[in-house]
KEMI-86946 format. One line per 5 residues: number of its first residue (from 0); for each residue y, x, z of C-alpha. Coordinates in pm, 1 decimal. Each point is the difference from the previous one (the first is absolute). Layout:
% residues N
NUM	Y X Z  ...
//
This chain:
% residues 556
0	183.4 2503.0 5442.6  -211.4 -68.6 -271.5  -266.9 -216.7 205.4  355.3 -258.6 98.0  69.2 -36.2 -385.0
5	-362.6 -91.4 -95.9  21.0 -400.0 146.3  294.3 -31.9 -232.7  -161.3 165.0 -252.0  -291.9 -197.0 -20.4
10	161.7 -374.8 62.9  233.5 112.6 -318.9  -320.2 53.2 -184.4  -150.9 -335.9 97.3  314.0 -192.2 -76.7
15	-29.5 167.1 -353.3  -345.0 -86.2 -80.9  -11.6 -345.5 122.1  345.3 -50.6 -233.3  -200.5 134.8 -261.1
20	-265.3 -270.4 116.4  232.0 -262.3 -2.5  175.2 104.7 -349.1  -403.8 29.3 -179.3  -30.2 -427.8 209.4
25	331.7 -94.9 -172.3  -69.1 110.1 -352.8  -299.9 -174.1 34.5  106.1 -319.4 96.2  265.9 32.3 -273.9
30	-288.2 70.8 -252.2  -196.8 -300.2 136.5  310.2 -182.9 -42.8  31.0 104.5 -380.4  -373.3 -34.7 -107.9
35	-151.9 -194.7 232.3  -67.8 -329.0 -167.2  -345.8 -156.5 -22.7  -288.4 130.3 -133.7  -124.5 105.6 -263.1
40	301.6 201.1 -171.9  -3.3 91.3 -333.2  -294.7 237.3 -4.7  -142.7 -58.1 270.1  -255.9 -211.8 -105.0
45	-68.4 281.4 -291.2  -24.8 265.9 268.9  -183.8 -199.2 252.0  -240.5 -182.0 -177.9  -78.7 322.1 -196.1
50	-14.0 196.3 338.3  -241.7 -308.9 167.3  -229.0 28.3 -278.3  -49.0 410.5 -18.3  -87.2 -97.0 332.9
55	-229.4 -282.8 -56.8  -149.2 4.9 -334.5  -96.7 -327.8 1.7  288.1 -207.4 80.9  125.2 -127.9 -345.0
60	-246.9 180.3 -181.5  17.0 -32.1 -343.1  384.7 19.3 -0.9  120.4 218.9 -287.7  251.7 183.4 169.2
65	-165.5 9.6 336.4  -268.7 168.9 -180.3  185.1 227.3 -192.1  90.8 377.7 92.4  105.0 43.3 341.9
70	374.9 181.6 -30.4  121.5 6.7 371.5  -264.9 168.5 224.1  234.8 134.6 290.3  161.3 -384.4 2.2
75	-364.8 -112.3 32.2  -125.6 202.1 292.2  340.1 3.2 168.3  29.8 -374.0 51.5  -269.8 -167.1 -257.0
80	-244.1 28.4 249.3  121.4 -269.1 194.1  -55.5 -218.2 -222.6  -364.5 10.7 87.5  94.5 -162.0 359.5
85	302.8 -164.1 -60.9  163.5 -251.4 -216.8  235.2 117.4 -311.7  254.2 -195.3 146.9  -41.7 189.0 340.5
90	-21.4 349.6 -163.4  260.3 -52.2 -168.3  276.0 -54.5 284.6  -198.0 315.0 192.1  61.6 232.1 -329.0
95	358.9 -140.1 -29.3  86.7 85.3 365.7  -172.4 362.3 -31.1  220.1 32.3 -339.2  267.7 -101.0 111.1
100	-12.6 169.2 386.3  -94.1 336.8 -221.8  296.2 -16.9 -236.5  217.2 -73.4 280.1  -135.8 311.6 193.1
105	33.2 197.9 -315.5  309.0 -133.3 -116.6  194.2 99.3 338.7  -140.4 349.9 -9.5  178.9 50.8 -366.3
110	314.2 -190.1 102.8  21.0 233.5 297.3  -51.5 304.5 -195.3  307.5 -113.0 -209.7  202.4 -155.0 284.6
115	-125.8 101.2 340.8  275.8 -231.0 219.3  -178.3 -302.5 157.4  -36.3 -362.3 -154.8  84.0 122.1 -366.8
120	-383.2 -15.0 -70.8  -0.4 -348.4 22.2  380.8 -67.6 -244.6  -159.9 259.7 -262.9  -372.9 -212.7 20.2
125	230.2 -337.3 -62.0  185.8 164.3 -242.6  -323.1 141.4 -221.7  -170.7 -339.1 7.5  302.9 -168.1 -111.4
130	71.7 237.4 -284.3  -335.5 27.5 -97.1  -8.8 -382.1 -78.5  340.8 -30.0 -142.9  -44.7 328.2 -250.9
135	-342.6 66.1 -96.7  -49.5 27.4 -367.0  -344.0 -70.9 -52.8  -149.6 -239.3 293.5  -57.5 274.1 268.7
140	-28.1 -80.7 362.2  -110.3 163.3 301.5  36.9 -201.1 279.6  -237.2 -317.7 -44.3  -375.9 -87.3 -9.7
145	-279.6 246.1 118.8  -126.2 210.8 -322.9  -31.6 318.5 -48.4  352.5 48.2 -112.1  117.9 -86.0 366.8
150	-207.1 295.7 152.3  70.7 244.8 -312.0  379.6 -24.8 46.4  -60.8 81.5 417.1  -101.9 335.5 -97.6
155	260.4 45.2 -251.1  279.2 -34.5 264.4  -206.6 236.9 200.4  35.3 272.8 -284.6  345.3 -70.8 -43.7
160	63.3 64.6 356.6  -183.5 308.1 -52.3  227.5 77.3 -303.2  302.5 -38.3 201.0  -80.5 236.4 288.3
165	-84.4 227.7 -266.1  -369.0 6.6 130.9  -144.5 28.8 -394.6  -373.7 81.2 174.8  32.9 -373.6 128.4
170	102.7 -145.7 -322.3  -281.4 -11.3 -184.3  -251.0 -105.5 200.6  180.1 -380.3 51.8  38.5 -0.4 -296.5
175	-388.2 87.1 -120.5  -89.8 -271.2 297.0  248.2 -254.8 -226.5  -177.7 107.0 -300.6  -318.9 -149.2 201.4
180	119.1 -287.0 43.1  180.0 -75.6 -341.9  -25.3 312.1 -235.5  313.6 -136.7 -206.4  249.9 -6.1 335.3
185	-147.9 338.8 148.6  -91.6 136.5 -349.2  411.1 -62.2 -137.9  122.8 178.0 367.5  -155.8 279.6 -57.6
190	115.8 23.4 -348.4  370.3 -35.7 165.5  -63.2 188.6 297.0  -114.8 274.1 -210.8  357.5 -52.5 -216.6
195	173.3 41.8 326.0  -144.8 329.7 74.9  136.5 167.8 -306.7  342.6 -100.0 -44.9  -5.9 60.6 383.4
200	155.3 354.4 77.9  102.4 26.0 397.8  -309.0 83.8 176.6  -260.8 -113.5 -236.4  -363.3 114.3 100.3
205	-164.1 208.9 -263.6  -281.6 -178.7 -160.6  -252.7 203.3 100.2  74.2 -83.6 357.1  -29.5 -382.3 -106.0
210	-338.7 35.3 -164.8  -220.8 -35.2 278.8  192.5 -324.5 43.5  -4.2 -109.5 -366.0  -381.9 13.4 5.7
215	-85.3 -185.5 323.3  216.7 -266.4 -88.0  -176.0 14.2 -363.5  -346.9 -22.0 144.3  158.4 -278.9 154.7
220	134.4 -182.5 -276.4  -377.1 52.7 -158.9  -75.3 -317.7 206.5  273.8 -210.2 -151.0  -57.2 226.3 -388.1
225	-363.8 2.3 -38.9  -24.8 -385.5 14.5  299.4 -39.8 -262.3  -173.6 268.4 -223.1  -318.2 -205.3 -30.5
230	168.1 -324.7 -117.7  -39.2 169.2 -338.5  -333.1 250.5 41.8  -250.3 -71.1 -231.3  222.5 -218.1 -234.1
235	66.4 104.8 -326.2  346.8 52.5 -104.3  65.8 -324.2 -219.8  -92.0 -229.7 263.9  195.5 156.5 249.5
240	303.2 25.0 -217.2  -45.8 -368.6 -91.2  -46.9 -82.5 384.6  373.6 220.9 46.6  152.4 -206.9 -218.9
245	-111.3 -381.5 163.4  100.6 148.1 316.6  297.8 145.6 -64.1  114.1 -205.3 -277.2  -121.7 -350.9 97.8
250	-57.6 -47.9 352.3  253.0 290.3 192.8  296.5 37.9 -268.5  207.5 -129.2 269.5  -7.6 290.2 240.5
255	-132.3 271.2 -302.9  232.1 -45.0 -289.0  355.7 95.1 -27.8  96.8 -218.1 -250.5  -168.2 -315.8 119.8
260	148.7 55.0 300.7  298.5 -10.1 -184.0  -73.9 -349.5 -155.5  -131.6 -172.8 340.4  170.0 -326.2 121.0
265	177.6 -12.2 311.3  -14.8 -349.5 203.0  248.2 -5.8 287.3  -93.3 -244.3 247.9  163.6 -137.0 271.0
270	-180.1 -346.2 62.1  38.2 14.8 343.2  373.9 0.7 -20.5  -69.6 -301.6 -216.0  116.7 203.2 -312.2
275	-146.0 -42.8 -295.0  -217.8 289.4 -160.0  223.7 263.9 -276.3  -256.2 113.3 -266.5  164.3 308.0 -143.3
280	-223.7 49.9 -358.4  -29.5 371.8 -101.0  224.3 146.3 231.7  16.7 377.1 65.7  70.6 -66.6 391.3
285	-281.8 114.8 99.4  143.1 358.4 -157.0  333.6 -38.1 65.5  -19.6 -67.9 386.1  -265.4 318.9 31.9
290	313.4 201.7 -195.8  231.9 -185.4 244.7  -136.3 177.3 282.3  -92.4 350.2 -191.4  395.0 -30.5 -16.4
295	57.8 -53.7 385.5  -274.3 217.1 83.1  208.6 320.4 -245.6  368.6 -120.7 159.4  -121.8 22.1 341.6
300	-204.5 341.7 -58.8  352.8 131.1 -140.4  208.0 -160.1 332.1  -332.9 127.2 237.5  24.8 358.1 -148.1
305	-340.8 94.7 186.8  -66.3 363.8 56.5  -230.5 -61.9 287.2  -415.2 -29.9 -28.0  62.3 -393.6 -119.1
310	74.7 149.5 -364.2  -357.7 61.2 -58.2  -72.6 -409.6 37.7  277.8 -35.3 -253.2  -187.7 288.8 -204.9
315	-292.4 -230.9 0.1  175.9 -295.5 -64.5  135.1 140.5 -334.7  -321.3 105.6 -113.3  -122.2 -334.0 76.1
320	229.9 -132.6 -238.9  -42.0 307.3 -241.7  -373.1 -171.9 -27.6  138.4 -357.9 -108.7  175.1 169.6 -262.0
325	-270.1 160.6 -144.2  -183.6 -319.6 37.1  314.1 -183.1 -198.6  3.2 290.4 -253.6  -382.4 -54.2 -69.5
330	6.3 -377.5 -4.7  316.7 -18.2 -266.8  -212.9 302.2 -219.1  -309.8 -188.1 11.2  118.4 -380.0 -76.3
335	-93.9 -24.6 -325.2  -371.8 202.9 128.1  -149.0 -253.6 214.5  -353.6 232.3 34.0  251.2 330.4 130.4
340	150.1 -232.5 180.5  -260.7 -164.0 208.9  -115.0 347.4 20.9  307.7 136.7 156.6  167.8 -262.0 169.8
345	-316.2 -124.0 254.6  122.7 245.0 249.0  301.5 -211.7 128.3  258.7 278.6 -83.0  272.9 -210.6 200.0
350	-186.1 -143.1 311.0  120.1 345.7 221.9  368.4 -27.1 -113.1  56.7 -399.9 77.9  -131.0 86.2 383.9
355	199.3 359.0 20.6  329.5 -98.0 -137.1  15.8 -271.4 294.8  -86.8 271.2 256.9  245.6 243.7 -140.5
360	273.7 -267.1 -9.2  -104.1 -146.1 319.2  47.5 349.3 209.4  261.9 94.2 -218.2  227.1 -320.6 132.1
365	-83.5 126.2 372.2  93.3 349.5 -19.7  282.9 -111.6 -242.5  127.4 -211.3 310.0  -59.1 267.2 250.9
370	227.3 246.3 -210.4  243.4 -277.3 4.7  41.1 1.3 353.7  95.2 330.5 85.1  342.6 -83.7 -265.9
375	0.9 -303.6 -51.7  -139.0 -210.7 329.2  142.5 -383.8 -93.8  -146.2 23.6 -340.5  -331.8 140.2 146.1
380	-17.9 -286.7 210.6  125.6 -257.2 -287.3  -287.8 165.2 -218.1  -286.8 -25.8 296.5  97.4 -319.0 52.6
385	-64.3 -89.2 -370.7  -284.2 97.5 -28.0  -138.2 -186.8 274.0  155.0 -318.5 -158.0  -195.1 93.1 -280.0
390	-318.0 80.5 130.9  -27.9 -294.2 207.8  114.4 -238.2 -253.2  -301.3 166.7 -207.5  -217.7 -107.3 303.6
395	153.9 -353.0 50.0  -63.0 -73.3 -384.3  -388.4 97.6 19.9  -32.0 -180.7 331.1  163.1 -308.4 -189.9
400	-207.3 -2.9 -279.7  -337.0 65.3 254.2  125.0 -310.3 207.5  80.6 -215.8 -378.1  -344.3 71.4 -86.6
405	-231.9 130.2 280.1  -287.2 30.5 -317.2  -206.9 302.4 -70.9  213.8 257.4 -264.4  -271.2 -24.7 -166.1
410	-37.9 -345.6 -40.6  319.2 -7.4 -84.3  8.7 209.2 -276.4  -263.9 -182.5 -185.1  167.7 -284.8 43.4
415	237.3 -142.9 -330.3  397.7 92.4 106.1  69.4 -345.5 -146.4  -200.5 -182.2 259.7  181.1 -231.8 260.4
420	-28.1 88.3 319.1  -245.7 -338.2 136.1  -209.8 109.3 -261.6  -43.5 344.5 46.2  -109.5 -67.2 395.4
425	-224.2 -277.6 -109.6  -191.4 231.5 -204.9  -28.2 289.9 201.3  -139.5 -256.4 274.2  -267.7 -129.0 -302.3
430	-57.1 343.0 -101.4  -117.4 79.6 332.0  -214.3 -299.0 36.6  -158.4 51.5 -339.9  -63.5 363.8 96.3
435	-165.2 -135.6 358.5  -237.6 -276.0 -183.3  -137.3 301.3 -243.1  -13.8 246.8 322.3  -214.2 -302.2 178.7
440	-199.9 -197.2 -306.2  -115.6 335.9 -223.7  -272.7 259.1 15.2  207.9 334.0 146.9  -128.3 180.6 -317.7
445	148.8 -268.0 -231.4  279.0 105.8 -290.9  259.2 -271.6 -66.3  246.2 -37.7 -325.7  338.0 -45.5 174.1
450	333.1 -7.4 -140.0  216.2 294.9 -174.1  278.5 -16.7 223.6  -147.0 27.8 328.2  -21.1 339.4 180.4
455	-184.9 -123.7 400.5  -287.7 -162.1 -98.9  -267.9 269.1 120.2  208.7 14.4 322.4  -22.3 -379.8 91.3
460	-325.7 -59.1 -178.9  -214.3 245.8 48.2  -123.0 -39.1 -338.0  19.7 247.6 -338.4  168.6 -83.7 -296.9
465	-90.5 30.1 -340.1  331.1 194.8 -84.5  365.8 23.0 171.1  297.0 57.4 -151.9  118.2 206.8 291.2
470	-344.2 151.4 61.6  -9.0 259.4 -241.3  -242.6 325.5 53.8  126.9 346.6 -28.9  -323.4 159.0 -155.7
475	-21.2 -32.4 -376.3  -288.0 -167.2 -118.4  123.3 -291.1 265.7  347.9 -34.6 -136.4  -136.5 -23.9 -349.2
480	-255.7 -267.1 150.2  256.8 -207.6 174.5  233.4 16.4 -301.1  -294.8 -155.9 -209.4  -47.6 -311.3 265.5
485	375.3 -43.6 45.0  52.6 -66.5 -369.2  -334.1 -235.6 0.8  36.5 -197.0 302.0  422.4 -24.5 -73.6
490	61.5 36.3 -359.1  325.4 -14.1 -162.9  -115.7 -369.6 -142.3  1.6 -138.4 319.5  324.5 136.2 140.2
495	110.4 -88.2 316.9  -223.2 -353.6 16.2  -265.7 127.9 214.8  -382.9 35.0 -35.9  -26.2 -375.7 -52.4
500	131.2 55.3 -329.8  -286.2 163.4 -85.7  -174.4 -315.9 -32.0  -389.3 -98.9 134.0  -161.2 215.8 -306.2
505	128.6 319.7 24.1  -3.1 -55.1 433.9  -371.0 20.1 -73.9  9.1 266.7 -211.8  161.8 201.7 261.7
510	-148.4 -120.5 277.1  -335.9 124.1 -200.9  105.2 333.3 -87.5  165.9 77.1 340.9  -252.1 -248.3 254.2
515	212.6 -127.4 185.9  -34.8 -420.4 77.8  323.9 -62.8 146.0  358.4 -28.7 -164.1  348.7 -18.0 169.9
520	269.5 -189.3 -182.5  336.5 29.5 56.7  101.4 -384.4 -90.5  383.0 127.7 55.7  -40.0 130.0 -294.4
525	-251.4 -218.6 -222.6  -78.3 -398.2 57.4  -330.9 72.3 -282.6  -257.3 -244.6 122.5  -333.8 192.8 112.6
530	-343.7 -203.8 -68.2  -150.0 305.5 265.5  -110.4 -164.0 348.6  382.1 76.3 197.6  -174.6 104.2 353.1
535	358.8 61.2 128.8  216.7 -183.2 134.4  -214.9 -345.4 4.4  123.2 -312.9 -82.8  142.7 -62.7 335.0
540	154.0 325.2 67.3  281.5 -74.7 -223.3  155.3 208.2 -270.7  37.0 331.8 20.0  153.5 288.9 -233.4
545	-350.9 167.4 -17.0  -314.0 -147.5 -84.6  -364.6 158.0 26.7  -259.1 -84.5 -286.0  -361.6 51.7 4.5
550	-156.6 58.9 -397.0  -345.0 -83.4 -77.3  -279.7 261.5 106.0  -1.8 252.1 -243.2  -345.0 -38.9 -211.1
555	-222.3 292.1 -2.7
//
């Protein structure tokens, strides 16, 4: 009788795997939905341009960051190698889709682990991408551009998948492959993976059975550790203590520091619903929302009572969070210690905790709702249906704000919140133009002085820069290096008025010191008169919000 059940058998186990299929294509599509603006995002022209170059030494040579320590190999040989037959733009959709398509895959296989009835993959994914952006403390993400976070945070589901079936032998290895990628996100996991596995009593492996694990995944991580480790070899310890403190202090306090966290303004902005923008000045929202949800997360552990292998997710959620209070602890002892500090705090103690609490919280809701129907089936259905009014008025609101203003993120960013609008469009358009005249009128090996606030221009020019505020290296001697140009090419005396503030002199002072022959001027932001030959835009192209100067030869 066996041989009659087998047809049945099988056409059940097709139907399965193509839903899986099918749940994997919808989370992606919602993804795409959620990140899928134009290119570049907000790192992507770091990541790219850095990866195009490792690849091709000679493309924007003389770049200071370009040229600077490579930090990302397994980013670079995973997709940085297209960059030698495709365009940025190009390789950047292609890593976005493999992202994206991967965190789906790996996404579904956690959800299931936690939930195994059909469809809830795809609610829990919603519901993690919405609480991640609503709740995160200090600026994480994980579902956007293609960097190395992206493919780091694949392999962390995978281990946590691992940690749920209680299959400790297949935790660590993800987790060392994360660490390849970026040895913060994979480095912090096992850190709270390892947290998990003591306070965790019911059928915990014995370490000694995990070693074998623990040291493939290590070797590993080497490709992801050994790379970070030589940022500072061969660097004596005042300079790199110095460097620690620009980086941490001065150019990443934002995500790093507790207590400038703390003091960060908060713009609300609705313009598309015509709305104008709410500036909130030193507001702690950015802490109080991430308690807000610690809170729901803790009431609906209580109401979920789980006894079943999901606890150990919940495990390593708390020891997530254990890790951002150390962090807080070490940042409030070490305020008034800005060298301990910088020390200390460059690990980003809370970037693990603002993406776990949203996954806890996020598969917390759906088994929370589950429970709910086997007592209570009208409120079950009152809460599912809430929380896909939420989640899809999270979608509708990024969708609206893509289809307001279908610019790059990254443009945008850079961009002053105070500009209108008309402006804003007009010069992104003249920003691109200006970019295209230098790509097509200057030698490829050429370095051009362009403004502070801009974050694209290697991407649409092809060119290097003297310095970038968003470019900063990760190795040392480099941050110390582009700390020193920052504060000469945009001192404190010259605020926000642009390089034309410099005046003519000291333009040919720098241009001398750094040889470079070409200028961009951001006349949005200065009107000073240049006596320089203005190459770009000619007299008959109109104005523009960017003009390109050409100084005198530099006199040997």
């Amino acid at each position: 009788m066996s041989h009659l059940k087998q047809p049945a058998t099988t056409a059940t186990g097709r139907f399965a795997r193509s839903l899986a299929v099918a749940e994997v294509l919808l989370i992606f599509v919602f993804f795409f939905v959620l990140a899928g603006g134009a290119a570049p995002d907000v790192n992507e022209a770091h990541y790219l341009s850095k990866a195009k170059h490792y690849w091709n030494p000679d493309w924007c040579r003389g770049d200071l960051f370009l040229e600077s320590a490579d930090a990302h190999l397994a980013f670079y040989w995973t997709i940085g190698w297209l960059t030698r037959f495709l365009s940025l733009g190009t390789v950047a959709w292609i890593g976005r889709c493999v992202t994206w398509l991967s965190l789906a895959w790996s996404w579904r296989r956690l959800s299931v682990a936690v939930i195994p009835d059909r469809l809830w993959s795809l609610l829990t994914a919603a519901l993690f991408a919405m609480l991640l952006r609503c709740s995160h403390m200090a600026g994480e993400w994980v579902i956007g551009g293609v960097e190395a976070k992206g493919f780091a945070f694949v392999f962390v589901f995978l281990g946590l998948e691992a940690l749920v079936k209680n299959r400790w032998s297949r935790v660590w290895i993800p987790f060392g492959t994360a660490a390849a990628f970026h040895v913060l996100v994979g480095g912090w996991s096992v850190v709270a993976g390892m947290m998990a596995w003591l306070v965790t009593k019911e059928e915990r492996p014995a370490f000694g059975k995990m070693l074998p694990a623990l040291v493939v995944g290590g070797g590993i991580a080497l490709v992801g550790l050994l790379p970070g480790l030589m940022l500072t070899s061969g660097i004596d310890a005042d300079t790199v203590a110095e460097a620690n403190e620009i980086y941490v202090h001065e150019r990443l306090a934002h995500h790093l520091l507790f207590h400038r966290i703390l003091s960060q303004q908060i713009t609300l902005d609705f313009a598309y619903l015509d709305v104008a923008p709410i500036t909130l000045p030193y507001s702690h929202l950015f802490l109080l929302r991430h308690l807000a949800i610690i809170a729901v997360g803790v009431a609906l552990w209580k109401l979920v009572c789980p006894r079943d292998s999901s606890n150990r997710l919940y495990y390593f959620v708390a020891a997530a969070m254990t890790i951002a209070g150390i962090g807080i602890l070490i940042d409030q002892a070490t305020m008034y210690d800005e060298a301990l500090s910088a020390k200390l705090m460059r690990y980003y103690w809370f970037r693990l905790s603002d993406a776990m609490v949203p996954i806890g919280v996020a598969l917390l809701l759906a088994q929370a709702i589950q429970k709910l129907k086997l007592s209570r089936p009208a409120a079950a259905q009152w809460a599912l249906a809430g929380c896909i009014a939420l989640v899809t008025l999270n979608a509708t609101d990024i969708f609206a704000r893509r289809r307001f203003d279908p610019k790059p993120t990254s443009i945008i960013q850079a961009q002053p919140r105070e500009i209108k609008r008309d402006q804003s469009d007009r010069c992104y358009q003249d920003w691109l133009a200006t970019c295209d005249w230098i790509a097509t009128h200057t030698p490829k090996d050429e370095i051009i002085l362009t403004p502070r606030s801009q974050q694209t221009f290697k991407w649409y020019a092809q060119r290097g820069e003297v310095v970038a505020w968003k470019d900063i290296p990760q190795d040392a001697a480099g941050v110390l290096e582009w700390k020193r140009r920052m504060d000469e090419v945009f001192p404190s005396r010259i605020g926000g008025h642009d390089l034309a503030a410099h005046g003519e002199h000291e333009l040919r002072r720098l241009a001398e010191k750094y040889g470079f022959r070409h200028v961009v001027i951001d006349r949005t932001q200065n009107r000073t008169p240049l006596s320089f030959v203005r190459v770009y835009p000619e007299r008959w192209q109109g104005r523009s919000c960017f003009e390109v100067y050409r100084l005198p030869a530099v006199s040997k």
